[in-house]
Z-matrix of the N, CA and C atoms (Angstrom, degrees):
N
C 1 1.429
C 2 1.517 1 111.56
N 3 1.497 2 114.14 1 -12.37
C 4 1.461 3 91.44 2 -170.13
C 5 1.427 4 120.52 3 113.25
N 6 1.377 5 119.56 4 154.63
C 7 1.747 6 122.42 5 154.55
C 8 1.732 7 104.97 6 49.93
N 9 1.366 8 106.85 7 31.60
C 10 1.354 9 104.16 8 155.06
C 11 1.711 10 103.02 9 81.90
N 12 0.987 11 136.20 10 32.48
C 13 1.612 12 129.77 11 -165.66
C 14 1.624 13 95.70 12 -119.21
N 15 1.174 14 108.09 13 122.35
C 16 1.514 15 108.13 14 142.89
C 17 1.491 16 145.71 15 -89.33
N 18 0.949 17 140.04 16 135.75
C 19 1.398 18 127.29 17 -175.37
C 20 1.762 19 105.36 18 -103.81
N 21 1.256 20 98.78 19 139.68
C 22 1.762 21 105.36 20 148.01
C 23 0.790 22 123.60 21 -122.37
N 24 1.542 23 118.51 22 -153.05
C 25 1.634 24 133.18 23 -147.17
C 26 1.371 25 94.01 24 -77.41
N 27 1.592 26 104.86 25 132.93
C 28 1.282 27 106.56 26 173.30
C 29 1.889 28 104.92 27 -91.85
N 30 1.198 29 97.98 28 -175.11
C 31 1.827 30 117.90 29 -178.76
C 32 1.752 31 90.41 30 -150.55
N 33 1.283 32 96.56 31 150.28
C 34 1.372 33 141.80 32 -165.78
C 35 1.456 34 112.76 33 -127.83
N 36 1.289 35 104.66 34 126.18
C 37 1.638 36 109.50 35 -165.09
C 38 1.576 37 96.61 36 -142.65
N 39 1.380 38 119.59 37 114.84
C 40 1.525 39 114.96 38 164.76
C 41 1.164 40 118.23 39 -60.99
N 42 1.495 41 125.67 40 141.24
C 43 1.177 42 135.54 41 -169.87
C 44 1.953 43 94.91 42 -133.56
N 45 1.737 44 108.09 43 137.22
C 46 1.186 45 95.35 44 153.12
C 47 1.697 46 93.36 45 -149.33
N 48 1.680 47 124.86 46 -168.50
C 49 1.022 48 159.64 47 -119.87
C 50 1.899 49 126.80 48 -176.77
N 51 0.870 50 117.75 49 172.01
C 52 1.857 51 97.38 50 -171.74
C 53 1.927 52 92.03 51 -103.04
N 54 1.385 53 101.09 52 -13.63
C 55 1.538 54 103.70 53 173.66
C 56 1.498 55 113.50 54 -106.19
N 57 0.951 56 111.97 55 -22.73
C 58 1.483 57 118.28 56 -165.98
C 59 1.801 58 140.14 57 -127.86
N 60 0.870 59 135.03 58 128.62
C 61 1.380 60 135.30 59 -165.08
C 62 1.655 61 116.51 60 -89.41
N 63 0.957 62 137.28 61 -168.67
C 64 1.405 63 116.88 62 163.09
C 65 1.411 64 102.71 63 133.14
N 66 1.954 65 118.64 64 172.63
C 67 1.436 66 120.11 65 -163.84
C 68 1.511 67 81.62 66 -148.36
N 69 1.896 68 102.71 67 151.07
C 70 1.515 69 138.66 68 170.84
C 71 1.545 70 80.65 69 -84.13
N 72 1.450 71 122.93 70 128.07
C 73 1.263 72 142.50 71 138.42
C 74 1.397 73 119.91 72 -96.97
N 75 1.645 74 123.50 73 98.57
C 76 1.136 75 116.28 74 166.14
C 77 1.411 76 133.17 75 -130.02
N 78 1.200 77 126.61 76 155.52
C 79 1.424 78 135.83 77 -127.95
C 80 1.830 79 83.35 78 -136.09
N 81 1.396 80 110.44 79 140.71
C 82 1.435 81 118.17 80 172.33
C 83 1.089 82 80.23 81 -113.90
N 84 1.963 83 112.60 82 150.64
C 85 1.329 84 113.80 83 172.54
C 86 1.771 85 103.23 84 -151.39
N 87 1.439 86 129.69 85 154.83
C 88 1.189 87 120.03 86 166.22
C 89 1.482 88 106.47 87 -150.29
N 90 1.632 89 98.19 88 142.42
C 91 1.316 90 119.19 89 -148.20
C 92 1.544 91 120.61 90 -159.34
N 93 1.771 92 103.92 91 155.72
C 94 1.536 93 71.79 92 157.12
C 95 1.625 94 134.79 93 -136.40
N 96 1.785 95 85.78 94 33.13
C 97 1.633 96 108.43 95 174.55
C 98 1.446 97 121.86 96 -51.25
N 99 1.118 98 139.07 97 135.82
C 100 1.234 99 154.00 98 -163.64
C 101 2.137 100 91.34 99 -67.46
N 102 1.739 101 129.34 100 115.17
C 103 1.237 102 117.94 101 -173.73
C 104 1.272 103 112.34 102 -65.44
N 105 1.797 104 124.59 103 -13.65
C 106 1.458 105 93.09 104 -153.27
C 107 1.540 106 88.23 105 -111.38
N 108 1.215 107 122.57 106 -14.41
C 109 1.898 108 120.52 107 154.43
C 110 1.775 109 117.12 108 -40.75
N 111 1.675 110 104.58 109 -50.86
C 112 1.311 111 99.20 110 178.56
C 113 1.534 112 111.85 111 -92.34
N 114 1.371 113 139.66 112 -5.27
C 115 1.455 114 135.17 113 152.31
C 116 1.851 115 112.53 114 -61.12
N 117 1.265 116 108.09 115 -33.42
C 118 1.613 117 118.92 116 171.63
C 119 1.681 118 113.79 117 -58.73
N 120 1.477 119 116.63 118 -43.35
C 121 1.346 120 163.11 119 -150.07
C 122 2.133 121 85.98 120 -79.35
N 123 1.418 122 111.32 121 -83.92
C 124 0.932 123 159.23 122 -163.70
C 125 1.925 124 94.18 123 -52.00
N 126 1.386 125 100.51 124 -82.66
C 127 1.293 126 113.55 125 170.06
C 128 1.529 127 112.53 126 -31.54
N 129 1.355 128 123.87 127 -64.74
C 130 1.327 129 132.03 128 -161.87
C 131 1.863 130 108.34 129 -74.58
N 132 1.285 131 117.11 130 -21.61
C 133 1.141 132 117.54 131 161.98
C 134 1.561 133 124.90 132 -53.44
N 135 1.791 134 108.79 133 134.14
C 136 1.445 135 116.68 134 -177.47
C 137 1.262 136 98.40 135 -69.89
N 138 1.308 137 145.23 136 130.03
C 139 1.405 138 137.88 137 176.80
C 140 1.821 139 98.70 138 -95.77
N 141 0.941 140 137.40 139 154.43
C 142 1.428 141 152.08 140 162.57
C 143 1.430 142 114.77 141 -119.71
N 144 1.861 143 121.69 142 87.27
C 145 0.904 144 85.00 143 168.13
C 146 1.699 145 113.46 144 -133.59
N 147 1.013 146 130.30 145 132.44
C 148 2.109 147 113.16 146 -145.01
C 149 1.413 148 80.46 147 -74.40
N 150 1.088 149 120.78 148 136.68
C 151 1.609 150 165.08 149 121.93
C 152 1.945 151 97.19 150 120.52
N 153 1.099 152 89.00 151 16.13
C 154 1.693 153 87.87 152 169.82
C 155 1.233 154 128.74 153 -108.13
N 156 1.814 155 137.84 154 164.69
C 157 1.291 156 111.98 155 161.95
C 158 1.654 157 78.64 156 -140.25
N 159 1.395 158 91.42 157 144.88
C 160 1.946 159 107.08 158 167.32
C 161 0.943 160 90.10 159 -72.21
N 162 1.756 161 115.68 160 137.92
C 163 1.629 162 129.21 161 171.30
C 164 1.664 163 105.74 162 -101.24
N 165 1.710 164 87.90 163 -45.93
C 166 1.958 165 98.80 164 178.44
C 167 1.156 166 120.11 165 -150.65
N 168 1.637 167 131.69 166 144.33
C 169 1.262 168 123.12 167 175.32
C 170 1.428 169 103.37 168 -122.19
N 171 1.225 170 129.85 169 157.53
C 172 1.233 171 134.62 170 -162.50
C 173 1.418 172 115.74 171 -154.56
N 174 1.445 173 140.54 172 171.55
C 175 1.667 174 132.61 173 179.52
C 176 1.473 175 81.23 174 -150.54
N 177 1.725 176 102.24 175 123.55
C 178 1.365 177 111.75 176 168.13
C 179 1.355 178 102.92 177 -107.67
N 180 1.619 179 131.67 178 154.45
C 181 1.510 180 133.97 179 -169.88
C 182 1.694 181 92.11 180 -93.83
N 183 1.449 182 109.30 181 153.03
C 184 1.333 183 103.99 182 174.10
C 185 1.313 184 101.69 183 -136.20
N 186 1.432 185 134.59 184 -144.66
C 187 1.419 186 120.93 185 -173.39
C 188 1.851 187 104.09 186 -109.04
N 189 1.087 188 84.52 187 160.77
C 190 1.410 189 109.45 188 -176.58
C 191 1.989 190 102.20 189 63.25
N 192 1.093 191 115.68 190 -143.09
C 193 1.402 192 138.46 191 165.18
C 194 1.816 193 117.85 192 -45.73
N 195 1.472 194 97.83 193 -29.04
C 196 1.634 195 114.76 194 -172.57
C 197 1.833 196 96.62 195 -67.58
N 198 1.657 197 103.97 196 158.25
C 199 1.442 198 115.25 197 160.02
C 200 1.652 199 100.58 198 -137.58
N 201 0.996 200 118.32 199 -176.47
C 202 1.876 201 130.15 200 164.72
C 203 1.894 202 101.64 201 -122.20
N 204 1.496 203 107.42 202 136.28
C 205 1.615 204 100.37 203 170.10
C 206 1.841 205 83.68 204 -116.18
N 207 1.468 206 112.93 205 131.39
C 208 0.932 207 140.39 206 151.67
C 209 1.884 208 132.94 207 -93.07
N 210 1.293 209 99.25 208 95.97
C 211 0.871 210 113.71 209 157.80
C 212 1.609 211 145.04 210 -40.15
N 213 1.001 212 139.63 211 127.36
C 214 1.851 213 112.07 212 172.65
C 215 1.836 214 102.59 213 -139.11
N 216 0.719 215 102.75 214 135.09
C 217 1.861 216 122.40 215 -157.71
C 218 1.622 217 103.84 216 -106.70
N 219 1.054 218 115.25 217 142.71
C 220 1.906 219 103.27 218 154.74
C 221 1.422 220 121.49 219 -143.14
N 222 0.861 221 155.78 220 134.61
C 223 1.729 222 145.07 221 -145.48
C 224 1.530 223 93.81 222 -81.35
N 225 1.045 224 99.11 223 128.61
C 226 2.148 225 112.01 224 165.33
C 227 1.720 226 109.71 225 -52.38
């Protein structure tokens, strides 16, 4: 990605809805890119993913230098 960020192991969390199905994709990351440049970054990206559609992307702050990019998925 750039601007010094690393990513790790993500975790996977089912997510559903009374309409909808879908998984929390989240990504631990530490860095020292500015979060809401790469949530801007992130957002504006075409995502491709076959039988998926990105619903939301988000940058949660975590401690120290670390953030989380959260993903949110929903089955096509």
């Amino acid at each position: 990605m750039g601007g010094g960020i690393a990513i790790g192991a993500s975790t996977l969390r089912p997510w559903a809805s009374a309409n909808f199905v879908g998984a929390r994709h989240l990504f631990a990351c530490a860095g020292n890119e500015a979060a809401k440049a790469l949530q801007e970054r992130l957002i504006a990206t075409e995502w491709r993913l076959p039988g998926h559609i990105v619903a939301d992307v988000a940058i949660e702050p975590g401690d120290g230098a670390g953030f989380t990019i959260e993903i949110l998925t929903v089955e096509d």
